[in-house]
TORKOL-4160 file (C-alpha; in steps of 0.2 Angstrom, whole numbers, padded with zeros to 4 digits, m for minus):
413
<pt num="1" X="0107" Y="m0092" Z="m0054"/>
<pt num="2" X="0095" Y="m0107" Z="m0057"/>
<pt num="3" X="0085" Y="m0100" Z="m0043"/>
<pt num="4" X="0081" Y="m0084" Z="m0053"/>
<pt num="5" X="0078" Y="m0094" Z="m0069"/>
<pt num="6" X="0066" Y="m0104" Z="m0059"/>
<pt num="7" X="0057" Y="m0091" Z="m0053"/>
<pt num="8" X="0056" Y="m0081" Z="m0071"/>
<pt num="9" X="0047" Y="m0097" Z="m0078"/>
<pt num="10" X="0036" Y="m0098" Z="m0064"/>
<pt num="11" X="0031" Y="m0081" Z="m0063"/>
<pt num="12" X="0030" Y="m0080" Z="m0082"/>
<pt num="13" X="0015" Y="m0094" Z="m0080"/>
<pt num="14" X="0007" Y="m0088" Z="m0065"/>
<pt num="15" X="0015" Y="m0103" Z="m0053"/>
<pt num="16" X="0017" Y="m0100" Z="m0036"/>
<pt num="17" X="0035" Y="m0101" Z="m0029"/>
<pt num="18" X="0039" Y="m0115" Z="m0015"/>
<pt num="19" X="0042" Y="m0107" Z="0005"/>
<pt num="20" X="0059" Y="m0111" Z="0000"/>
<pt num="21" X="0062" Y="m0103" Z="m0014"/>
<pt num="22" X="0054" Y="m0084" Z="m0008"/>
<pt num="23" X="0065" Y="m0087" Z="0007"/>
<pt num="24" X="0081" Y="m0090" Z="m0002"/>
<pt num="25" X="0077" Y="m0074" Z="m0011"/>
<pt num="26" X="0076" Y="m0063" Z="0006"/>
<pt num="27" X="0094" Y="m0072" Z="0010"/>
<pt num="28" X="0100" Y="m0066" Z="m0008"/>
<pt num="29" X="0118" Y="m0057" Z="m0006"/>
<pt num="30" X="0119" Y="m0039" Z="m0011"/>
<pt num="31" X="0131" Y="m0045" Z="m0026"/>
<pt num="32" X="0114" Y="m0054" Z="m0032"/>
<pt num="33" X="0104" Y="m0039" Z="m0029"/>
<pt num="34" X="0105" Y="m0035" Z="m0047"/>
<pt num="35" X="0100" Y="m0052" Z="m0052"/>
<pt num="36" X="0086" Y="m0053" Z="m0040"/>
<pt num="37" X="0079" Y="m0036" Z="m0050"/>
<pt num="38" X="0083" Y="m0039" Z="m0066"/>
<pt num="39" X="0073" Y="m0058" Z="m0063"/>
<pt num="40" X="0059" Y="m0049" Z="m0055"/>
<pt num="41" X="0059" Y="m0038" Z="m0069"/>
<pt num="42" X="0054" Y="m0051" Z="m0081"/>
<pt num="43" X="0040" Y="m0054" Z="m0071"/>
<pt num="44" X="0034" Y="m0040" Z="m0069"/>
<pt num="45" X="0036" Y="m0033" Z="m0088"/>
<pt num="46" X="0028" Y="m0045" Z="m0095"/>
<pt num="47" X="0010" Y="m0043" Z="m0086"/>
<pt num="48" X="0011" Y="m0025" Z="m0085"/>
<pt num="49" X="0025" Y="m0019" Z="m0097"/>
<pt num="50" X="0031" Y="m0003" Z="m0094"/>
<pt num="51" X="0017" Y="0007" Z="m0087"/>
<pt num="52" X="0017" Y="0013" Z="m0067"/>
<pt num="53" X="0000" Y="0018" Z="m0060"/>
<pt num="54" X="m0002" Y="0033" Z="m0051"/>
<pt num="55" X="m0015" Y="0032" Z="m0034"/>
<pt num="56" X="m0019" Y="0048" Z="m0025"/>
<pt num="57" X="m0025" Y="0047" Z="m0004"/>
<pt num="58" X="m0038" Y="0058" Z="0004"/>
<pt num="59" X="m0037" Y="0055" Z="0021"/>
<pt num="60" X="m0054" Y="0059" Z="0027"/>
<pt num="61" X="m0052" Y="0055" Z="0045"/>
<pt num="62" X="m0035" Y="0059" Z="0054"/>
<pt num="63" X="m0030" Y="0051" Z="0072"/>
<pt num="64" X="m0043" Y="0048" Z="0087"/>
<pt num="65" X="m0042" Y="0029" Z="0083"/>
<pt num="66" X="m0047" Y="0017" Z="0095"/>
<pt num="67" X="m0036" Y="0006" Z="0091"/>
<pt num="68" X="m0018" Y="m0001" Z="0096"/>
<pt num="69" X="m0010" Y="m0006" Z="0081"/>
<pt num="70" X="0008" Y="m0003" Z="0088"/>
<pt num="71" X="0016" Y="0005" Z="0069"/>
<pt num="72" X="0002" Y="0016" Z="0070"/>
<pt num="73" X="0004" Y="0036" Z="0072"/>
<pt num="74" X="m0015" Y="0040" Z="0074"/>
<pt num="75" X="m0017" Y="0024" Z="0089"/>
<pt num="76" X="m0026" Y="0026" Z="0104"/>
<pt num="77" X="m0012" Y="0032" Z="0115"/>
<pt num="78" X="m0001" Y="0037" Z="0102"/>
<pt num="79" X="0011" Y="0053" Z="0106"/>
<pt num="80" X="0015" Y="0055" Z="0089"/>
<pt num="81" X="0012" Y="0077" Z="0086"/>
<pt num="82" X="0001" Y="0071" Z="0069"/>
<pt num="83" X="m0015" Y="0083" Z="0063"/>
<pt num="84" X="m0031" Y="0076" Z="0073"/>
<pt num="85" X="m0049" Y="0080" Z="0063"/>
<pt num="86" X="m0065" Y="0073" Z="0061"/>
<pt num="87" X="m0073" Y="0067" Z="0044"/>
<pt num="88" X="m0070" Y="0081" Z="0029"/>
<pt num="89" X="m0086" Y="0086" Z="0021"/>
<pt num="90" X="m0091" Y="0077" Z="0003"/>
<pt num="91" X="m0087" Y="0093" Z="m0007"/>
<pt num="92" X="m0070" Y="0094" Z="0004"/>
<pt num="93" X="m0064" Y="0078" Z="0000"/>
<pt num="94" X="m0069" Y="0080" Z="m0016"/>
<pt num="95" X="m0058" Y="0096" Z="m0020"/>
<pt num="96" X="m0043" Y="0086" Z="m0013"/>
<pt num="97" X="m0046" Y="0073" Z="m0023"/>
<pt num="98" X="m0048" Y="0083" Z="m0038"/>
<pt num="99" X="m0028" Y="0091" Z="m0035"/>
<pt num="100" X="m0024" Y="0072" Z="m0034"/>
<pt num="101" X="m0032" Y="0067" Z="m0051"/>
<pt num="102" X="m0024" Y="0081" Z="m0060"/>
<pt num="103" X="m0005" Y="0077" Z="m0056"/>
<pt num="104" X="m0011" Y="0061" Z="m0064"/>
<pt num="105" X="m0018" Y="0049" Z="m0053"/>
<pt num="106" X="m0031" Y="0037" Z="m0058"/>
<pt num="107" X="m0036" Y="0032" Z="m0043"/>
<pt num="108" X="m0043" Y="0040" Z="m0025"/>
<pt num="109" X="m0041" Y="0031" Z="m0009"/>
<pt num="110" X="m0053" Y="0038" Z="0003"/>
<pt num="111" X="m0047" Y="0032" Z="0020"/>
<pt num="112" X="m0052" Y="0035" Z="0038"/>
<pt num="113" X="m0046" Y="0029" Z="0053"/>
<pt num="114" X="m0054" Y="0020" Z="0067"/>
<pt num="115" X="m0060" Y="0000" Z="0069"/>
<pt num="116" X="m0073" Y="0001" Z="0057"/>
<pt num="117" X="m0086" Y="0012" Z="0049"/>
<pt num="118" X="m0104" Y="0015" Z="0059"/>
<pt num="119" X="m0119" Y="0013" Z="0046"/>
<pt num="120" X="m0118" Y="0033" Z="0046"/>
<pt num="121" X="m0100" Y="0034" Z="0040"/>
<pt num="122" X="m0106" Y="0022" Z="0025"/>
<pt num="123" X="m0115" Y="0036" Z="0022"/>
<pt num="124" X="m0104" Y="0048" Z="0023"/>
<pt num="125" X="m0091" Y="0041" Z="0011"/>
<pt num="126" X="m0104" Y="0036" Z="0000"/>
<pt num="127" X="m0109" Y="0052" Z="m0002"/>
<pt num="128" X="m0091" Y="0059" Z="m0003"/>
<pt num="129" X="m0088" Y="0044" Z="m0018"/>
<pt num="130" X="m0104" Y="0051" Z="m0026"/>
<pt num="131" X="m0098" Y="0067" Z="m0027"/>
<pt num="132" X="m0078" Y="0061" Z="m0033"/>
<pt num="133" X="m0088" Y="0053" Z="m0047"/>
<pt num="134" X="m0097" Y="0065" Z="m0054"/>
<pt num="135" X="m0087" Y="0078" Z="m0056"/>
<pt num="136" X="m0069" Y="0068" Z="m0063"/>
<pt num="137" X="m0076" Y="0056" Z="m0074"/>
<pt num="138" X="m0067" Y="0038" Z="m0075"/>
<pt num="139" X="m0057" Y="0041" Z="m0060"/>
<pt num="140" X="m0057" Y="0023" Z="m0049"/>
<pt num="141" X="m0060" Y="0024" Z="m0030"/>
<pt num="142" X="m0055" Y="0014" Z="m0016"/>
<pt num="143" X="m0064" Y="0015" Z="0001"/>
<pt num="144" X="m0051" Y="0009" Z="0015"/>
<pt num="145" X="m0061" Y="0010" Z="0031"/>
<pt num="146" X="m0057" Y="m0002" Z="0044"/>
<pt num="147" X="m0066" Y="m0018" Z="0049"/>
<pt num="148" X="m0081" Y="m0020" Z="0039"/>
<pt num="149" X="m0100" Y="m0026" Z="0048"/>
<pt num="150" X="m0111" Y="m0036" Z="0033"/>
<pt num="151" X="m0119" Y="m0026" Z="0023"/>
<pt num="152" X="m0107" Y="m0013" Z="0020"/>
<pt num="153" X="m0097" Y="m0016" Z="0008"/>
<pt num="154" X="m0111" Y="m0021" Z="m0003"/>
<pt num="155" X="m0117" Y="m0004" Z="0000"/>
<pt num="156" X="m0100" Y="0004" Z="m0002"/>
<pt num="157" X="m0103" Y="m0004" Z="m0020"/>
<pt num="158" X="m0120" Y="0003" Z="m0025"/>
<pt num="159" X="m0111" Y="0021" Z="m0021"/>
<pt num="160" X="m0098" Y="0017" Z="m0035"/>
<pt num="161" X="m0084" Y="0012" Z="m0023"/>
<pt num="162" X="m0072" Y="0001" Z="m0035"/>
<pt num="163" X="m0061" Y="m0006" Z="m0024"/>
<pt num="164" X="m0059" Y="m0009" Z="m0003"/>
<pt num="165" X="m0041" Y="m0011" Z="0006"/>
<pt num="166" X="m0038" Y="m0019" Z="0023"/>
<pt num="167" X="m0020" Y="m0022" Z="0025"/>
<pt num="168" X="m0016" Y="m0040" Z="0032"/>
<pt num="169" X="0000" Y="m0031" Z="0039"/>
<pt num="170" X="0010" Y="m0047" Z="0046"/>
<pt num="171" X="0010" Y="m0064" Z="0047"/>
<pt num="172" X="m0005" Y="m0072" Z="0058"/>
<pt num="173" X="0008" Y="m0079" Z="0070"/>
<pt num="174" X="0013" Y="m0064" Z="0076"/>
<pt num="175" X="0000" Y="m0051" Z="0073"/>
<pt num="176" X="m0005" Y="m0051" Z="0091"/>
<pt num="177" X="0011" Y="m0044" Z="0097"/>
<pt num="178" X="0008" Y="m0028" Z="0085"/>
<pt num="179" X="m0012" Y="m0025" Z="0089"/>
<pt num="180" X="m0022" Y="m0033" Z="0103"/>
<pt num="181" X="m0039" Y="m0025" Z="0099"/>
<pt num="182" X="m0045" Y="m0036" Z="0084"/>
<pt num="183" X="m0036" Y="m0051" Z="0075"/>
<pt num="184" X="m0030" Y="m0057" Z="0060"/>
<pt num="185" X="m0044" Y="m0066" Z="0057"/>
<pt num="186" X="m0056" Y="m0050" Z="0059"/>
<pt num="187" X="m0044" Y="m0043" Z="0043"/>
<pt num="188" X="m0046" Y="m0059" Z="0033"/>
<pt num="189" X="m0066" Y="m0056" Z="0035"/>
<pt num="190" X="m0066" Y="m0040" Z="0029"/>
<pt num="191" X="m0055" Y="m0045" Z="0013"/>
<pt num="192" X="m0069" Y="m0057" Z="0010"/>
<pt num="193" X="m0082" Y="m0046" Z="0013"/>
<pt num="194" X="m0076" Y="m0035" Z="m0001"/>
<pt num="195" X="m0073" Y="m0050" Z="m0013"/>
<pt num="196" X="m0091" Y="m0057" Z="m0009"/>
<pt num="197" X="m0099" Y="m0039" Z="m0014"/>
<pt num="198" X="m0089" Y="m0039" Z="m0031"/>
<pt num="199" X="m0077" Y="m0024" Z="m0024"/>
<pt num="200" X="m0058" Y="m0026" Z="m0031"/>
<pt num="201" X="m0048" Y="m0032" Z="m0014"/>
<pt num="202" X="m0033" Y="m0021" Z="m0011"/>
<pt num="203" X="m0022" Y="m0031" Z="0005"/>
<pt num="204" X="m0002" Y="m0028" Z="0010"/>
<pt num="205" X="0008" Y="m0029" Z="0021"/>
<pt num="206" X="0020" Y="m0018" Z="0033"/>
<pt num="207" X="0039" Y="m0025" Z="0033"/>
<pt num="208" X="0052" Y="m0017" Z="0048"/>
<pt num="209" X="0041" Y="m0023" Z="0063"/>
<pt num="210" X="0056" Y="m0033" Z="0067"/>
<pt num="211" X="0046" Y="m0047" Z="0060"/>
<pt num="212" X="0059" Y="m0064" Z="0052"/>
<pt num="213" X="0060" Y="m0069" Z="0035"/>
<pt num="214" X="0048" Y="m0083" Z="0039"/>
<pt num="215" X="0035" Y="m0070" Z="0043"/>
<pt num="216" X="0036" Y="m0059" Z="0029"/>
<pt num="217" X="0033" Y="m0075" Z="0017"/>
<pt num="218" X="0021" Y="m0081" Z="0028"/>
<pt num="219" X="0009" Y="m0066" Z="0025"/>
<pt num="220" X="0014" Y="m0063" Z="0007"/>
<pt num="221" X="0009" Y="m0082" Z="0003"/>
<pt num="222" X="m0007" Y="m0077" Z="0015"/>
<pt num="223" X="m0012" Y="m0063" Z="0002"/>
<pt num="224" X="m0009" Y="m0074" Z="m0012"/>
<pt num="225" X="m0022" Y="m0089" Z="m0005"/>
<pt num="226" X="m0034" Y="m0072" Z="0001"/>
<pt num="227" X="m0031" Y="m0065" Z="m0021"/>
<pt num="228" X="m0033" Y="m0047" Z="m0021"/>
<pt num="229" X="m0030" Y="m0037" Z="m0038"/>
<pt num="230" X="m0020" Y="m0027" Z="m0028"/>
<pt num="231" X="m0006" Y="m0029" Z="m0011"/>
<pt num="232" X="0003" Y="m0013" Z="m0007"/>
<pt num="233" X="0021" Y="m0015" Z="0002"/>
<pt num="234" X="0024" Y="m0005" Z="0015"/>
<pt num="235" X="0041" Y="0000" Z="0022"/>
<pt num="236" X="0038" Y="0005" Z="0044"/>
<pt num="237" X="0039" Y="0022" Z="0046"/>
<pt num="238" X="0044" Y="0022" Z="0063"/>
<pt num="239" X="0037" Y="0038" Z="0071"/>
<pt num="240" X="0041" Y="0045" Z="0085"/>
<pt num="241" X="0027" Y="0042" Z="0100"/>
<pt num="242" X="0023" Y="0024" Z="0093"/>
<pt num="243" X="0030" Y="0008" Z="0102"/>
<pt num="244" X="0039" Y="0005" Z="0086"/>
<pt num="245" X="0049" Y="0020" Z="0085"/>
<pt num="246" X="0065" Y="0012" Z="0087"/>
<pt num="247" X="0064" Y="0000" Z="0078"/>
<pt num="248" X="0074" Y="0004" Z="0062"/>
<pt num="249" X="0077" Y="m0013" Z="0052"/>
<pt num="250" X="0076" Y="m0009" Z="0033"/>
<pt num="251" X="0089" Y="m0005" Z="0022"/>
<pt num="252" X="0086" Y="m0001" Z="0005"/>
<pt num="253" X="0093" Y="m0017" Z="m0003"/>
<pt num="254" X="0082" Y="m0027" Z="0010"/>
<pt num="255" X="0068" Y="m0017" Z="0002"/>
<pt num="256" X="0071" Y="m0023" Z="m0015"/>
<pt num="257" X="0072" Y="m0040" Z="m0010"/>
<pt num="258" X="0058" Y="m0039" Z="m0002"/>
<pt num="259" X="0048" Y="m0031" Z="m0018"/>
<pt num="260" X="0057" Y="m0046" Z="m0030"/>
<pt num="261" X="0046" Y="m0059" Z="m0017"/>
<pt num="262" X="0032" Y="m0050" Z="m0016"/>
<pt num="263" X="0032" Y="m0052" Z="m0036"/>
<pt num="264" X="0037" Y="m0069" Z="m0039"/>
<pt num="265" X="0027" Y="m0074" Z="m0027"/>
<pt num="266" X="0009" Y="m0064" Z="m0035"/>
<pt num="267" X="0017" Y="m0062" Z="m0051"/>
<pt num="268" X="0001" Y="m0055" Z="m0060"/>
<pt num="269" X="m0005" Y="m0045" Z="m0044"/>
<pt num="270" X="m0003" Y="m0025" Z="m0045"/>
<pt num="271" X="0011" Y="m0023" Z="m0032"/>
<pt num="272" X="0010" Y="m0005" Z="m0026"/>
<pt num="273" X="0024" Y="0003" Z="m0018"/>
<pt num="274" X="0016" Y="0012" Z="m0003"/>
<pt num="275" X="0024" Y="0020" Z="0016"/>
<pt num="276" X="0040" Y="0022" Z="0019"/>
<pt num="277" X="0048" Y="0021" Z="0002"/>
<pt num="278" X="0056" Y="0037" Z="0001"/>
<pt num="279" X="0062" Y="0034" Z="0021"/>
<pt num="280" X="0070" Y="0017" Z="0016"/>
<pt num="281" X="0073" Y="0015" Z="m0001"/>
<pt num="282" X="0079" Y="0033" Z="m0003"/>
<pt num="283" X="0088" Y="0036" Z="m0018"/>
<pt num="284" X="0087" Y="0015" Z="m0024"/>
<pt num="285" X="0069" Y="0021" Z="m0029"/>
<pt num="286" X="0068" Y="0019" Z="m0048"/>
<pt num="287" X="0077" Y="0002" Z="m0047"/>
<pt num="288" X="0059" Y="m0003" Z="m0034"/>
<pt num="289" X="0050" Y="0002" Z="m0053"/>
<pt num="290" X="0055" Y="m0012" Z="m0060"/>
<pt num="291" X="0048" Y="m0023" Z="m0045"/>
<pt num="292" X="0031" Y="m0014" Z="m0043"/>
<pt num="293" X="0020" Y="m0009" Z="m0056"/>
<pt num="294" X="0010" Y="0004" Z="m0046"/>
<pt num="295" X="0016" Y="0019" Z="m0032"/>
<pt num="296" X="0007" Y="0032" Z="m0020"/>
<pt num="297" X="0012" Y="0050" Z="m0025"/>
<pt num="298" X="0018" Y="0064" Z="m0011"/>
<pt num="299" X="0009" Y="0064" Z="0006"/>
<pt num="300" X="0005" Y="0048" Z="0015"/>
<pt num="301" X="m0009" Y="0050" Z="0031"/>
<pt num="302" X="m0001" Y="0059" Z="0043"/>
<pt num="303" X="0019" Y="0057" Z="0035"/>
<pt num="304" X="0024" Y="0070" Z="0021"/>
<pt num="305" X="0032" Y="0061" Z="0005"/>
<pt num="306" X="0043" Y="0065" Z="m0008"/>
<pt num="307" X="0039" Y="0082" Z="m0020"/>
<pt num="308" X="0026" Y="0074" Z="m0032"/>
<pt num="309" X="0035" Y="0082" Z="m0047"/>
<pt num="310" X="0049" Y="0071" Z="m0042"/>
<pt num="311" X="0041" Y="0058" Z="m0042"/>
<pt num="312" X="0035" Y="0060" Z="m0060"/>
<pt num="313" X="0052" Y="0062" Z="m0065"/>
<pt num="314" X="0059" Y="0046" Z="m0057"/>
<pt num="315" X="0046" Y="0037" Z="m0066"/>
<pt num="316" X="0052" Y="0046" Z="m0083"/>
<pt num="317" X="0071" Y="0045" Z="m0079"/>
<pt num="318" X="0069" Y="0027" Z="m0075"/>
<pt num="319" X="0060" Y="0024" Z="m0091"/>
<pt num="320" X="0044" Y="0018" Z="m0088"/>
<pt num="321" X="0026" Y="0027" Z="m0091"/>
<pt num="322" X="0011" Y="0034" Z="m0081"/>
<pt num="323" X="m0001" Y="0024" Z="m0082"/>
<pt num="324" X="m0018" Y="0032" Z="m0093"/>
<pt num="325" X="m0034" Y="0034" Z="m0085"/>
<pt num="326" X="m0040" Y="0023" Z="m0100"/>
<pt num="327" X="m0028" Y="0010" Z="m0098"/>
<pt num="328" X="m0032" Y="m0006" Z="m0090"/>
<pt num="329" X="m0021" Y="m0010" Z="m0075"/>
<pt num="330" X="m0023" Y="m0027" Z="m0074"/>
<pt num="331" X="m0020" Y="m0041" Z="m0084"/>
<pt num="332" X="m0034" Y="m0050" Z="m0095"/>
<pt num="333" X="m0036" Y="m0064" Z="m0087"/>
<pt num="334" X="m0038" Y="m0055" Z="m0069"/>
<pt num="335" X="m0047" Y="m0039" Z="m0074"/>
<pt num="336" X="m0060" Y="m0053" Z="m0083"/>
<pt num="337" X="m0061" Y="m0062" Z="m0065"/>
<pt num="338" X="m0051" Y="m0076" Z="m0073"/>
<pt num="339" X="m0039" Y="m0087" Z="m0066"/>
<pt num="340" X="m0032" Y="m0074" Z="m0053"/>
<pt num="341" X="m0011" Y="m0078" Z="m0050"/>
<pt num="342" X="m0013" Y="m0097" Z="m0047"/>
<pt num="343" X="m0008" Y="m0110" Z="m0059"/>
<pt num="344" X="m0023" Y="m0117" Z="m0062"/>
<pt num="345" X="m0034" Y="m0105" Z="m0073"/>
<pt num="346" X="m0050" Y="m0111" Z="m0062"/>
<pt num="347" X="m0043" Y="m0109" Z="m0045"/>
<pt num="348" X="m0034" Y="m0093" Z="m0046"/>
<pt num="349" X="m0026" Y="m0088" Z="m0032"/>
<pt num="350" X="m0038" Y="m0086" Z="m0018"/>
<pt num="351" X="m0050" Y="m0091" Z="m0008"/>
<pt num="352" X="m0067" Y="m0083" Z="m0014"/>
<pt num="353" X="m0079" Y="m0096" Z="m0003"/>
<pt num="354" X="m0084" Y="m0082" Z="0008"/>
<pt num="355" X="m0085" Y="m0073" Z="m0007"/>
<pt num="356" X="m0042" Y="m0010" Z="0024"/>
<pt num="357" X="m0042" Y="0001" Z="0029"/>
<pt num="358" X="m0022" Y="m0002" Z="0026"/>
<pt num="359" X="m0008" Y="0001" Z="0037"/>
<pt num="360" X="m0014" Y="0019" Z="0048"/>
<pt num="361" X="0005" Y="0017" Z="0050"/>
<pt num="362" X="0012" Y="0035" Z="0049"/>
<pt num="363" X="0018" Y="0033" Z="0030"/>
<pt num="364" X="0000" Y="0027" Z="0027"/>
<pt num="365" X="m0004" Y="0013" Z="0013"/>
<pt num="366" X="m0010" Y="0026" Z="0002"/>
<pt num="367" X="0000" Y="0041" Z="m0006"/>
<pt num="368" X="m0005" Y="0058" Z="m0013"/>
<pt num="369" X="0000" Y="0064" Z="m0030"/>
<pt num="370" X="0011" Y="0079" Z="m0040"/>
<pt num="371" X="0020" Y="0093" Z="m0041"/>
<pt num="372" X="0026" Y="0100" Z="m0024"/>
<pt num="373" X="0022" Y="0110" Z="m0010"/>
<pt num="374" X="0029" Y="0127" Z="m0005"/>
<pt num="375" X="0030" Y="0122" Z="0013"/>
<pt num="376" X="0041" Y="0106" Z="0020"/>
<pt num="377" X="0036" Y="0101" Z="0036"/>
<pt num="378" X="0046" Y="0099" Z="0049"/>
<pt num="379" X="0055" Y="0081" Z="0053"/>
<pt num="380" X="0051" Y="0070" Z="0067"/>
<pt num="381" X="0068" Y="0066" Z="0080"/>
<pt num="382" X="0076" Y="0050" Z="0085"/>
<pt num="383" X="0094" Y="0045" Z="0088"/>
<pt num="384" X="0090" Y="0025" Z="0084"/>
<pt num="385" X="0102" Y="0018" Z="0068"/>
<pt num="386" X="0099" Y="0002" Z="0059"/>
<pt num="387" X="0098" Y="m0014" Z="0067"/>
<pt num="388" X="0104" Y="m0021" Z="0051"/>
<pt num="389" X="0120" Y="m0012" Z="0046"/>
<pt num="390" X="0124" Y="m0001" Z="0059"/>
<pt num="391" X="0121" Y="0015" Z="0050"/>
<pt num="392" X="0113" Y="0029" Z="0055"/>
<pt num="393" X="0093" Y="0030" Z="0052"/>
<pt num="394" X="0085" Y="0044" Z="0042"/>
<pt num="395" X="0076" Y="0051" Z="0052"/>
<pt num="396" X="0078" Y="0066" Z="0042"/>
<pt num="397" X="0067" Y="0059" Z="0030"/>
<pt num="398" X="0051" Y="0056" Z="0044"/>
<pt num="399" X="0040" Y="0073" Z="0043"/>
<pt num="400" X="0023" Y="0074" Z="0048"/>
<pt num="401" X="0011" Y="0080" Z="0036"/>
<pt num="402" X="0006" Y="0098" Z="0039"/>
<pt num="403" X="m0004" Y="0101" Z="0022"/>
<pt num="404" X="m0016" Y="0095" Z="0012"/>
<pt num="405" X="m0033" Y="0087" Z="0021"/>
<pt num="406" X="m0036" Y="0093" Z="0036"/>
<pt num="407" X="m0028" Y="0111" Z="0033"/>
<pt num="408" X="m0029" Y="0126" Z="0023"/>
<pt num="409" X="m0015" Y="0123" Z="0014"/>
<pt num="410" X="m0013" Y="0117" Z="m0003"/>
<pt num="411" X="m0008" Y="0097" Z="m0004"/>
<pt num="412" X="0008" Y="0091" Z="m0013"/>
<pt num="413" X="m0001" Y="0089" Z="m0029"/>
């Protein structure tokens, strides 16, 4: 396909795609669909080669969210039967994290829900990131949050957070029919605000929101003007007690499709495969390896994920690599602050002139890692089937998280 050969050559020099060309890859037939992966592929070997970076969540603040994102398990007024607790202590967060680190994980996203962080919880997590650091030497930490106020993320910094993620979820013309209490402008802000303090930008997306083509281009060409190092993907889980909770649009070749446009179109970007991926990609996982570069292991926020140990096999069986604590994720150019995933080496790929938390989605933007527990939880209901081929939805697959932070029993790590 000269579509596919186009988007290799592009890739390969960090050009962006046209809005044409990432849509005609979402409208790919399933006889391409190998195509489309292997292409991708390309792309994706040659900035990060083999390697698959492993990225642990401590979620330090479960539901009583004032806000009304509408994918969201832990929203105000959500009727999703999730674990509800306030913030874990420092030396509890720490321990979690530890079980995460050594099932392989590099990095520890701490992330709470609510709108934003008080001066107070700065503090809190600042201590919890202190306490991470010293005692799991080289290990990265993101801090995923909310909304930032000015100041914070700066402060965040000086406590040795190295990275901050604010999901900009979907496109900007529609993210006021999914949340009504802040904007799309009010994420934009706080990507910049972690940019302008010298934090590594983490922002995603969430595809199944019934969203169109056009949208999920539109916000995937937004992340690559805002040029964070890193833009989860996430797949809607759709919980039961959300106002999304029947909306099951995903199919695990419409997943792939959309990880081959994430990549073409931030070909040098860490692409991380985050919520939902065991829900909707099911068994085409280790063919998504070859898309992203980087995954969330075992539990999620408030959704259990697949057995840890699983996963490590996938990664094996499919024949890549974990990614070494000593290994640089990024490539030169970006982890030098260079030329981003532009095409011109001085622009990169973002706006820096100024210079989350992710998806609370019940799959969560960030994933816990390793081997796995002894206790499964048990699976959320629904009788809804797939808008997009009339098959049944797994709704097997949604269980909410019953272990790890937040409860006496040991995590899937």
């Amino acid at each position: 396909m000269n579509l596919l050969n186009t988007l290799v050559d592009k890739g390969l020099r960090r050009e962006s795609p046209t809005r044409g060309e990432a849509l005609a890859v979402l409208a790919t037939s399933d006889d391409d669909l190998l195509d489309v992966v292997s292409a991708a592929g390309k792309v994706r070997r040659h900035w990060f080669g083999r390697r698959v970076k492993l990225n642990y969540l401590v979620n330090l603040k479960s539901g009583l969210c004032p806000e009304d994102c509408s994918y969201c398990s832990q929203r105000l007024g959500s009727k999703a039967d999730i674990l509800k607790y306030t913030w874990l202590k420092p030396d509890d967060a720490s321990r979690a994290a530890a079980a995460g680190l050594a099932g392989g994980a590099k990095r520890v996203c701490l992330v709470a829900s609510g709108r934003g962080p008080t001066d107070r919880d700065v503090d809190r997590v600042s201590d919890t990131i202190k306490a991470i650091k010293e005692q799991n030497e080289g290990v990265e930490v993101c801090a995923c949050l909310g909304l930032l106020s000015d100041g914070q993320a700066e402060r965040l910094r000086e406590a040795g957070a190295d990275a901050y993620n604010h999901n900009l979820n979907t496109s900007e013309a529609t993210y006021g029919d999914i949340t009504t209490t802040h904007t799309y402008a009010d994420r934009v802000d706080t990507v910049n605000k972690a940019h302008a303090a010298g934090l590594s930008a983490c922002s995603g997306l969430i595809a199944g929101m019934g969203e169109s083509d056009e949208d999920l281009v539109d916000v995937v060409f937004s992340l690559r003007e805002l040029d964070p190092d890193s833009v989860p993907v996430n797949f809607l889980i759709p919980f039961e007690g959300t106002p999304l909770a029947k909306e099951w649009n995903l199919t695990p070749q419409r997943c792939l499709r959309i990880l081959a446009m994430v990549r073409f179109v931030c070909p040098d970007v860490e692409v991380r495969i985050a919520g939902g991926r065991e829900v909707h990609l099911r068994t085409m996982q280790p063919l998504a390896l070859h898309l992203a570069n980087s995954i969330f292991l075992g539990d999620y926020l408030t959704s259990e994920g697949q057995a840890g140990r699983a996963d490590l096999e996938m990664i094996a069986d499919a024949g890549f690599e974990v990614e070494d604590a000593d290994q640089v994720t990024l490539p030169e150019h970006r982890a030098a602050g260079g030329g981003g995933c532009g095409s011109h080496d001085d622009a990169g790929c973002g706006a820096h002139e100024g210079p989350g938390c992710g998806s609370h989605q019940g799959g969560g933007v960030c994933g816990s890692a390793a081997a796995p527990a002894e206790e499964t939880a048990p699976a959320a209901t629904s009788t809804s089937t797939s808008t997009s081929t009339g098959n049944e939805a797994r709704t097997d697959l949604v269980a909410v998280r019953r272990r790890g932070a937040g409860t006496d029993l040991a995590p899937n790590a």
